[in-house]
N, CA, C and O atoms as a GROMACS GRO file, in nm:
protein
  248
    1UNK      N    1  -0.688   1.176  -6.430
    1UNK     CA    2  -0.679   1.105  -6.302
    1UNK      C    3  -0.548   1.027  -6.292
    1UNK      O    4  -0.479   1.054  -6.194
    2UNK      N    5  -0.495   0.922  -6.390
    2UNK     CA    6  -0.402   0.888  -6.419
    2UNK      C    7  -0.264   0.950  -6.384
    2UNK      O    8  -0.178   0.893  -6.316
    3UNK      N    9  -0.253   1.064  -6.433
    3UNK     CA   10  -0.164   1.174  -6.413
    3UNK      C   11  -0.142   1.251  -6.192
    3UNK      O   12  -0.065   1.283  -6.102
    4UNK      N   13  -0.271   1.237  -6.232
    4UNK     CA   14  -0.283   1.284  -6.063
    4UNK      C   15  -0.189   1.190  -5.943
    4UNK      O   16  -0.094   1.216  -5.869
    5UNK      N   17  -0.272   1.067  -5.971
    5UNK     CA   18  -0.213   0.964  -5.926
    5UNK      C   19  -0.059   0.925  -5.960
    5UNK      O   20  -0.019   0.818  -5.913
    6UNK      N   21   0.006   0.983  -6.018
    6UNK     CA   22   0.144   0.919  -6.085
    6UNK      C   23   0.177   1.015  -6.015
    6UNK      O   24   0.267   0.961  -5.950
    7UNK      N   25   0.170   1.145  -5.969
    7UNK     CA   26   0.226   1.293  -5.915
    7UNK      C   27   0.193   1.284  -5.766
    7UNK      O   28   0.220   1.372  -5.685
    8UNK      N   29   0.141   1.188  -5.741
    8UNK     CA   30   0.089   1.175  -5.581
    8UNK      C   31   0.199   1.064  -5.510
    8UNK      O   32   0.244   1.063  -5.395
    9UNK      N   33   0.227   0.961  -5.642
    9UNK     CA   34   0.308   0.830  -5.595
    9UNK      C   35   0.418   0.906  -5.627
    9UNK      O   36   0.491   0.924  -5.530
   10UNK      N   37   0.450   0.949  -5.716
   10UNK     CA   38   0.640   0.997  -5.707
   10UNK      C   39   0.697   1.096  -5.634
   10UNK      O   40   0.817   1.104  -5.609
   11UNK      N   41   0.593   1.188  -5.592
   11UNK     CA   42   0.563   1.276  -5.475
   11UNK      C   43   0.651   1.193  -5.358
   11UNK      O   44   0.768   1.211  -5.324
   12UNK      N   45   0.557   1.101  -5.310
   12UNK     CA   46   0.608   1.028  -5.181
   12UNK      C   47   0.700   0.943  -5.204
   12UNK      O   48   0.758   0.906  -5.101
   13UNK      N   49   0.745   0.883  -5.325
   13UNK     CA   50   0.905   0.836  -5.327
   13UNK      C   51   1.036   0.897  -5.317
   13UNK      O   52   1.142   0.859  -5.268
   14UNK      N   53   0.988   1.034  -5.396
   14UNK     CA   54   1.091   1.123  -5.357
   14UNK      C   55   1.120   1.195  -5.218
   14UNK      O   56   1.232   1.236  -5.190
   15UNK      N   57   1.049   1.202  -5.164
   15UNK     CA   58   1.037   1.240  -5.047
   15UNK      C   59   1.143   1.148  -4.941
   15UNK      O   60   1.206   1.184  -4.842
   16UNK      N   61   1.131   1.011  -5.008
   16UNK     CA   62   1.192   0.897  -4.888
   16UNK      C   63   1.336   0.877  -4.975
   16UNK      O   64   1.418   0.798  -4.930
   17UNK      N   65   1.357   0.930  -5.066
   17UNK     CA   66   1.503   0.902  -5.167
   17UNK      C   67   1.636   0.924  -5.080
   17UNK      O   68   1.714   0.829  -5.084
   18UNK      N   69   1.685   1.060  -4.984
   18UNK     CA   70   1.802   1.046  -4.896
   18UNK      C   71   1.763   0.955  -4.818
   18UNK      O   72   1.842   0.862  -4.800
   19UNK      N   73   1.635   0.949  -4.752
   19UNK     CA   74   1.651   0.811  -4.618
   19UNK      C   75   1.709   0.701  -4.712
   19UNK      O   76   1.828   0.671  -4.713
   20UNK      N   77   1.628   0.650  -4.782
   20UNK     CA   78   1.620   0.527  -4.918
   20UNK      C   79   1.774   0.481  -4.944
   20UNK      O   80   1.819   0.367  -4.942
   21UNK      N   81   1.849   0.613  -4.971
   21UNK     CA   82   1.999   0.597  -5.039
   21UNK      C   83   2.051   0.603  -4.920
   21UNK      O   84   2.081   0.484  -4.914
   22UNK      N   85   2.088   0.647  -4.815
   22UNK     CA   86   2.119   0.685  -4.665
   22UNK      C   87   2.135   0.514  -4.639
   22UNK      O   88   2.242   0.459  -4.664
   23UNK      N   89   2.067   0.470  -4.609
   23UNK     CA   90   2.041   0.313  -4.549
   23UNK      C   91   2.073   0.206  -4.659
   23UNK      O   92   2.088   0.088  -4.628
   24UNK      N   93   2.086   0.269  -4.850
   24UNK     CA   94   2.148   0.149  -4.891
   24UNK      C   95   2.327   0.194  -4.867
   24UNK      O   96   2.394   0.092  -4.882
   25UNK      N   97   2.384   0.274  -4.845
   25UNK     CA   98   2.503   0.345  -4.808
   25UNK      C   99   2.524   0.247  -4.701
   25UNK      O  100   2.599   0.149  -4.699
   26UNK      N  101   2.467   0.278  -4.639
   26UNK     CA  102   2.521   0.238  -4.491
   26UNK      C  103   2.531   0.065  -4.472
   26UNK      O  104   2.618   0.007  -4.407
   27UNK      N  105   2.421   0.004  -4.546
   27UNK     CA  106   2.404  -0.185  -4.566
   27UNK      C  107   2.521  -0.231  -4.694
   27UNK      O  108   2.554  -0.349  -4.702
   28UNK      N  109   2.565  -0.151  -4.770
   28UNK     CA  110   2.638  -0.167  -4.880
   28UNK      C  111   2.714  -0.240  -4.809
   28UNK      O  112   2.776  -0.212  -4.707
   29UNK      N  113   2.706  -0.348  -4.875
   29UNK     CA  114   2.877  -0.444  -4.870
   29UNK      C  115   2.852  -0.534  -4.788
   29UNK      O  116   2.933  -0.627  -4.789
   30UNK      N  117   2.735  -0.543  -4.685
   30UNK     CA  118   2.742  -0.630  -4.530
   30UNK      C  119   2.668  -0.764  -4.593
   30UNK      O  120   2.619  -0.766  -4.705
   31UNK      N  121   2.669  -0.854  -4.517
   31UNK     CA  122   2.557  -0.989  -4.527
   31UNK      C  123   2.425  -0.926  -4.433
   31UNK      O  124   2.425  -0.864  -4.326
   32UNK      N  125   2.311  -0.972  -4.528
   32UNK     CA  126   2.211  -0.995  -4.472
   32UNK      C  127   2.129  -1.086  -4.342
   32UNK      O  128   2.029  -1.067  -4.272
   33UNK      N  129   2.240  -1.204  -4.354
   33UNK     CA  130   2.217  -1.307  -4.276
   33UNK      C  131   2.202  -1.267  -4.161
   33UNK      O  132   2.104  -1.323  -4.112
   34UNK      N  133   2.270  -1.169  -4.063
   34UNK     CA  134   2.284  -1.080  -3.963
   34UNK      C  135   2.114  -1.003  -3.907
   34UNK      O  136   2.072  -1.021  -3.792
   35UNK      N  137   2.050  -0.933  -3.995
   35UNK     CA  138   1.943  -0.879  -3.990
   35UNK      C  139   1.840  -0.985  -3.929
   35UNK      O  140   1.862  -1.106  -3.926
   36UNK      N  141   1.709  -0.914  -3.875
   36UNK     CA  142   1.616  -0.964  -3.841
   36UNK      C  143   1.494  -0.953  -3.973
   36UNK      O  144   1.469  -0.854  -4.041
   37UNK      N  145   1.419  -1.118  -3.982
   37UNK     CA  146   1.344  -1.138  -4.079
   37UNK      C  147   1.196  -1.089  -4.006
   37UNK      O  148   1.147  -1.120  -3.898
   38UNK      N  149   1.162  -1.028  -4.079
   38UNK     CA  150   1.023  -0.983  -4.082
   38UNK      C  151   0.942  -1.058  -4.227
   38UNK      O  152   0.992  -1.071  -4.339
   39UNK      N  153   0.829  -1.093  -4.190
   39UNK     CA  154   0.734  -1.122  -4.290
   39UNK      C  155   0.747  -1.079  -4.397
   39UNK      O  156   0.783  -1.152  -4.489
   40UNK      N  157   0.722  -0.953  -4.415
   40UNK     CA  158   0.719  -0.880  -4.576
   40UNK      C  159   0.835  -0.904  -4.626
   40UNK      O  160   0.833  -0.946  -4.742
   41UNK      N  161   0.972  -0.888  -4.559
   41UNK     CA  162   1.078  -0.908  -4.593
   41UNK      C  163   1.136  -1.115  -4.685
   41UNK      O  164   1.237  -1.158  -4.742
   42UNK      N  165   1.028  -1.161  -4.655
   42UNK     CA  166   1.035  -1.253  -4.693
   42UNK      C  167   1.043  -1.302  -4.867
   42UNK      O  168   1.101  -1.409  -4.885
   43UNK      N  169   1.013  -1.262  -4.940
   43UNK     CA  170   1.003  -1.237  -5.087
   43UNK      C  171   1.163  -1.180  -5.095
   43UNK      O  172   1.259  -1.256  -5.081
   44UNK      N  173   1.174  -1.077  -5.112
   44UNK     CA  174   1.320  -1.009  -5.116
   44UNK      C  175   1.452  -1.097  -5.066
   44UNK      O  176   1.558  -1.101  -5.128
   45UNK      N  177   1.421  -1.170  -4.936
   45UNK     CA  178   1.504  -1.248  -4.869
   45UNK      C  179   1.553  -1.408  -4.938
   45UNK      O  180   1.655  -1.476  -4.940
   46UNK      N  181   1.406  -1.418  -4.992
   46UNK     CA  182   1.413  -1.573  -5.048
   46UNK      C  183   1.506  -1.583  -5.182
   46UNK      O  184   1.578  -1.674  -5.224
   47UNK      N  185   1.471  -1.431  -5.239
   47UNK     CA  186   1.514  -1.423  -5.429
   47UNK      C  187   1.673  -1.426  -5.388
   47UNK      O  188   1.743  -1.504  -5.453
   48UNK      N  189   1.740  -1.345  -5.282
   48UNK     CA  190   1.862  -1.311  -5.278
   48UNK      C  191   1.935  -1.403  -5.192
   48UNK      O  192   2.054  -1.374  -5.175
   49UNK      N  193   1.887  -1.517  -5.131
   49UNK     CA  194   1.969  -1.671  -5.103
   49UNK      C  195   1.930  -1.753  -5.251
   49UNK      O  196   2.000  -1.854  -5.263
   50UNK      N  197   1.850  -1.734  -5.347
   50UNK     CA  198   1.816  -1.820  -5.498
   50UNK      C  199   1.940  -1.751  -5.536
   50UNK      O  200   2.042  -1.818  -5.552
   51UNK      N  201   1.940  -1.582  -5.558
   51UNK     CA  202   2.038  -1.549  -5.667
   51UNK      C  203   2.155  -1.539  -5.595
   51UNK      O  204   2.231  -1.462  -5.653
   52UNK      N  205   2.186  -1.568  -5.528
   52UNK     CA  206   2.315  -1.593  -5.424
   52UNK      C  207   2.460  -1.720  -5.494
   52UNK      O  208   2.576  -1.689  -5.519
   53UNK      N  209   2.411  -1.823  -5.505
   53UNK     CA  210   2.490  -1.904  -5.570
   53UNK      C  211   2.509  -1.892  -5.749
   53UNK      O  212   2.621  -1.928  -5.785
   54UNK      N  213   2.426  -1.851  -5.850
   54UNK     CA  214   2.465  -1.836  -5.949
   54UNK      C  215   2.534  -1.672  -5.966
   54UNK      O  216   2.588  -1.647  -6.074
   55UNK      N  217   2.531  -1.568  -5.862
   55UNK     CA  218   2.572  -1.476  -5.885
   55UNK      C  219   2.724  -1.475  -5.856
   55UNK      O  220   2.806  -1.416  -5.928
   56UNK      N  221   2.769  -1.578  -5.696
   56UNK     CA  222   2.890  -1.598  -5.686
   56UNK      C  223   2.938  -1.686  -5.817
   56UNK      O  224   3.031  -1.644  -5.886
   57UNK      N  225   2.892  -1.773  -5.839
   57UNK     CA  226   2.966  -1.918  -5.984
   57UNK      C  227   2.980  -1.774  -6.130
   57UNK      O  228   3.068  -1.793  -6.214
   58UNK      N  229   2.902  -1.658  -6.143
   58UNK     CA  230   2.920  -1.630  -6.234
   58UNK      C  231   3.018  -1.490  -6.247
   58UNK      O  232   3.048  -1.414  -6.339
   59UNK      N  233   3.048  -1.501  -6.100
   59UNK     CA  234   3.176  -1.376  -6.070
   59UNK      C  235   3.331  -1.462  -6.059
   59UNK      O  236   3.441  -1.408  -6.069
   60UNK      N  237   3.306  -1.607  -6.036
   60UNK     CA  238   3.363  -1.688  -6.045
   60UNK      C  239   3.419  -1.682  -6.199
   60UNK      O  240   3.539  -1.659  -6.214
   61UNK      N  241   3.363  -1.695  -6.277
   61UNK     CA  242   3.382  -1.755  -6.420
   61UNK      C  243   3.398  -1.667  -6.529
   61UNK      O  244   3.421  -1.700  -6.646
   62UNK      N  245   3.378  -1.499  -6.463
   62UNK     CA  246   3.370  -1.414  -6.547
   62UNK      C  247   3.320  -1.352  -6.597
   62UNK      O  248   3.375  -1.281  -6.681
   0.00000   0.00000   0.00000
């Protein structure tokens, strides 16, 4: 069953992999700040204004 289920989920990831890579292509490089916040998007949004300042101080420093 285990197996079934693992071939059912990677099934449908692969399936969405050119859209998936297509749309990080195309957002590469831009600010987020621009976009519209949706709910779910909220988790993802929060971590990447947290890792926002130690990621610039540590491209800063080397």
């Amino acid at each position: 069953m285990t197996e079934v289920l693992h071939d059912g989920a990677k099934a449908t990831f692969e399936e969405d992999v050119v859209m998936i890579e297509a749309q990080q292509e195309r957002l590469g490089g831009i600010s987020f700040d621009g976009l519209t916040d949706i709910n779910a998007d909220n988790p993802p949004l929060r971590m990447r204004r947290i890792m926002d300042e130690p990621i610039a101080a540590e491209s800063v420093t080397g």
